[in-house]
N, C-alpha and C positions, 0 to 999 in steps of 0.2 A: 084428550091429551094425557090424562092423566093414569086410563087404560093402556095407553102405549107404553108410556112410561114403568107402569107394573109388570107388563110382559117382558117388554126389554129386559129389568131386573129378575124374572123370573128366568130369564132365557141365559143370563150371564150368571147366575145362580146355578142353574143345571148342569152348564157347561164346567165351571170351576169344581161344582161337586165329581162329575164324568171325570174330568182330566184329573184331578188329585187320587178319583179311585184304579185310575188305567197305570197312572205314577207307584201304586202302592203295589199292584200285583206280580210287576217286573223287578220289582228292589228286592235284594238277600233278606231272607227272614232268621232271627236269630233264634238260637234254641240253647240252653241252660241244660248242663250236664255234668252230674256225677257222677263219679267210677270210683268204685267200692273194690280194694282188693281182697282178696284171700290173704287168709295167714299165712306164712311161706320164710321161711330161714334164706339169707342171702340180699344179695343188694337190692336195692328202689329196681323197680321196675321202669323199662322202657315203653310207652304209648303210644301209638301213632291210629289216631283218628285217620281215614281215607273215604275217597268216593272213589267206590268201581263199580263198572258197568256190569251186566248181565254172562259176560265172558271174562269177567275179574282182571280184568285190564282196569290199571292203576288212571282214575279222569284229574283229582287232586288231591293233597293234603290239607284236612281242615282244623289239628292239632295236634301235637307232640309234647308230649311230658317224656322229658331227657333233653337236657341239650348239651351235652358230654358225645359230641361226633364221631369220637372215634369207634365208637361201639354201634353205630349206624348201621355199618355192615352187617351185624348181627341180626339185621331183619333185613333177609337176603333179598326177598320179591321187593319190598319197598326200595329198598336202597339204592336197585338198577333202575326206578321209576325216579327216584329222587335224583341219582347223580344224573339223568337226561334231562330232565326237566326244572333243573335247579336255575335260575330263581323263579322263573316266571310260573309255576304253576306250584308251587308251593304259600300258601293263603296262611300257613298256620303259626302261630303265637307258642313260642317255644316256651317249658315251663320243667322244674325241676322232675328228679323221676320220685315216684312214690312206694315205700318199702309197705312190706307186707303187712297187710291191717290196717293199711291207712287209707284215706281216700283222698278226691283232688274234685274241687268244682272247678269250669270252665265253661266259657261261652264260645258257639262257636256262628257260622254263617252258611245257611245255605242257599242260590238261589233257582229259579224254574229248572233251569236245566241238569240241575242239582235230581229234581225231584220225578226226572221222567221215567218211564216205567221199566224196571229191570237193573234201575240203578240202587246201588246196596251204600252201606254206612259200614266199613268196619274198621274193626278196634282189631290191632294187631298187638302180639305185647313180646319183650323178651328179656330176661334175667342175664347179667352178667354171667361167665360160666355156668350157665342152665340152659331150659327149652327154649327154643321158639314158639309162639304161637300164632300163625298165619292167621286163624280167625276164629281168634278168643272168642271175639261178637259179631257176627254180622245183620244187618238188620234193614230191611225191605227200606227204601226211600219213599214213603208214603207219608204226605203228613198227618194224616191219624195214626200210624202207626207210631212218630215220634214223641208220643205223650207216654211214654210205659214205661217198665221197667224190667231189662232182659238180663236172663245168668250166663254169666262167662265159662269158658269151658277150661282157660287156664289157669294166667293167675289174676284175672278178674271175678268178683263172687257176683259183682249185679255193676249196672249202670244203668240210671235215670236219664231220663231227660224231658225238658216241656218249653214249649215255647215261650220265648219272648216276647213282650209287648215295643 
């Protein structure tokens, strides 16, 4: 009896460890991220964190530093992906914009489908009355790859990121 009994518990053991680890691998994983700008004369900076596919087709936004709309427009690919798909595919946490020299930590969420092969992370940025830039960063959707730290090509100098617990 009392070998059933141990089995039994060893078998409702397995099974809750199984099902909490089948639970964990489908959940959004979160990743912690700084963006470091360039020195630059002129107003904070607009950011728009995005997930696109392998053809840079816009999949979601997963955060925005600016939330002063009007100037939206001004990040022209984004803003025909956002005004079609507004609200429902827009996931991101809006947050002031960030002037030249400064930086911004934020959290963001990715999940599997986030992370399939050919899909990219980019950082898009653009200055009031200045450039645009279509892709300051962009950066392979691999989770080893999201432990690093990449240089931007406009007015981003680097952005970190590393996952969350």
């Amino acid at each position: 009896m009392i070998k059933l009994l141990k089995a039994c518990l060893a078998i409702i053991c397995l099974t809750l460890v199984a099902f909490t680890t089948l639970k964990n691998e489908g959940s959004p994983k979160k990743y912690k991220c700084m963006v470091q700008l360039k020195n630059y004369e002129g107003e904070g900076a607009y950011v728009i964190v995005s997930v696109v596919d392998k053809n840079d087709t816009y999949l979601k936004t997963v955060h925005i530093l600016g939330d002063d709309e009007k100037w939206y427009p001004d990040l022209k690919e984004w803003w025909s992906f956002f005004n079609k798909a507004r609200p429902a595919s827009i996931d991101a946490m809006t947050g002031a914009t960030i002037a030249g020299g400064e930086r911004s930590l934020f959290t963001f969420e990715l999940d599997e489908n986030d992370l399939k092969a050919g899909n990219k992370l980019r950082f898009e940025t653009a200055v009031e009355h200045q450039e645009h830039h279509l892709k300051d960063i962009e950066v392979s959707l691999d989770a080893n790859n999201l432990k690093n730290k990449f240089e931007g090509s406009g007015y981003i100098r680097y952005v970190r990121m590393i996952p969350t617990k």
